[in-house]
C-alpha positions, 0 to 999 in steps of 0.5 A: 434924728435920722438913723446911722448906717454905712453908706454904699455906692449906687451901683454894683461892683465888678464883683456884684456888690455895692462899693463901701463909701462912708458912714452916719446919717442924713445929716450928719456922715463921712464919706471917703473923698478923692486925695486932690479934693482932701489936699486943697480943703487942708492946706486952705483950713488946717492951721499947719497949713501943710498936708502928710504927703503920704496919706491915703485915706481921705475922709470927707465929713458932710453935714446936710450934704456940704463938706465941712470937714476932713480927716487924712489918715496915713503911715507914722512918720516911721511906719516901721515903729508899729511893732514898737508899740504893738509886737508883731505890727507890719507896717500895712496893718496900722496907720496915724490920723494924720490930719483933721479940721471941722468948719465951726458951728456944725453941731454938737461934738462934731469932731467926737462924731467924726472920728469915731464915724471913721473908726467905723468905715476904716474897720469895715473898708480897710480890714487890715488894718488893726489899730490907729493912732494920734496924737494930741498935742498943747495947741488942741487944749483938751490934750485929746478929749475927742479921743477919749470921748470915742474910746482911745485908749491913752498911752503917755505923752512926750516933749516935740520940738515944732517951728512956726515960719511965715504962719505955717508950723512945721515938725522938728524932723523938718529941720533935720533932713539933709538928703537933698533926695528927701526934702521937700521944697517947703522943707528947704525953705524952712531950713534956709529961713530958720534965722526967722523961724520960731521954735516951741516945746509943746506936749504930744499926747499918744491915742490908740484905737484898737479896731481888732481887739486881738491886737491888743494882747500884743501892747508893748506900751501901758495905757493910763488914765487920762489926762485932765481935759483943759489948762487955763491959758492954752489956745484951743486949735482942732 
């Protein structure tokens, strides 16, 4: 097994030293990617069929050298709501895994090693930002067994509101925009489609990983065990 390390450009920068690009092994590494590259992998393999316009980190997963997967992180739907949950959090200082989608058969715990590669390089490239997290919701079944497997932290779960048209699932806020400023087209067709539209109650869990561990002290929110991986009967979605 070839040893992990980050990954840095070839060349210097202007500043003299090599750019920060990624990390892990020969075979098996994340490398952040450009936004055009991460859009187009998502929208054609994520089951949501849909992008968070608003990301900015893009993170491409390659196994011995082919993408094989991507990991969008971002702004909260509130970015705001940071110092909510973490006291004193600016909105700059924390972000959301917004997306994330692996190719079948490319190893064992491939998203496990994903996440917790990423986790790494956002500690070192983006040293604002103090912690992040995702949610995990019914459709995944192990109701967040990947973060726990790379030390997330659980913080509860909550009840959401999502609504499948034409194969492409949507989030209950979708439903509700009005200004005509805000809303996106896919948002508008939701909306004039809803007759056909299909909603579903599902359970989202809440995952933090603290990145600077001095943040932690400010916690509004208790953490609890976790919740147990798998329930019979629920289809298991990445």
């Amino acid at each position: 097994m070839s040893k992990k390390k980050y990954i840095f450009s070839e060349q210097s920068s202007l500043w003299g030293d090599p750019e920060l690009l990624g990390f892990g092994s020969d075979d098996f590494y994340v490398k952040e990617i450009d936004r055009k590259t991460s859009i187009n992998y998502i929208k054609k393999n994520h089951y949501s069929g849909k992008v968070t316009s608003n990301s900015y980190v893009h993170i491409g997963v390659y196994v011995l050298g082919d993408l094989m997967g991507v990991l969008q992180l971002g702004p909260a739907m509130n970015p705001a709501s940071g110092g909510s949950i973490v006291k004193g959090t600016k909105n700059d200082e924390w972000m959301e895994l917004n997306r994330m989608h692996l190719m079948d058969g490319i190893g064992d715990y491939p998203e496990s090693k994903s996440i917790a590669y990423t986790m790494k390089y956002i500690k070192r490239k983006y040293r604002k930002i103090k912690w992040i997290q995702s949610f995990a919701d019914e459709r995944c079944g192990g109701f967040g067994i990947v973060y726990q497997a790379c030390s997330f932290g659980f913080y509860g779960e909550h009840t959401s509101t999502f609504w499948v048209l034409d194969d492409v699932w949507y989030h209950n806020k979708a439903m509700t925009i009005k200004d005509p400023k805000k809303i996106a087209p896919s948002e508008k067709y939701l909306q004039e489609n809803k007759h056909r539209a299909k909603p579903y109650k599902l359970r989202q869990f809440r995952y933090i990983k603290f990145l600077d561990q001095r943040a932690k002290k400010n916690l509004i929110l208790e953490e609890k065990p976790y919740p147990k991986h798998y329930e019979e009967g629920v289809e298991r979605k990445k």
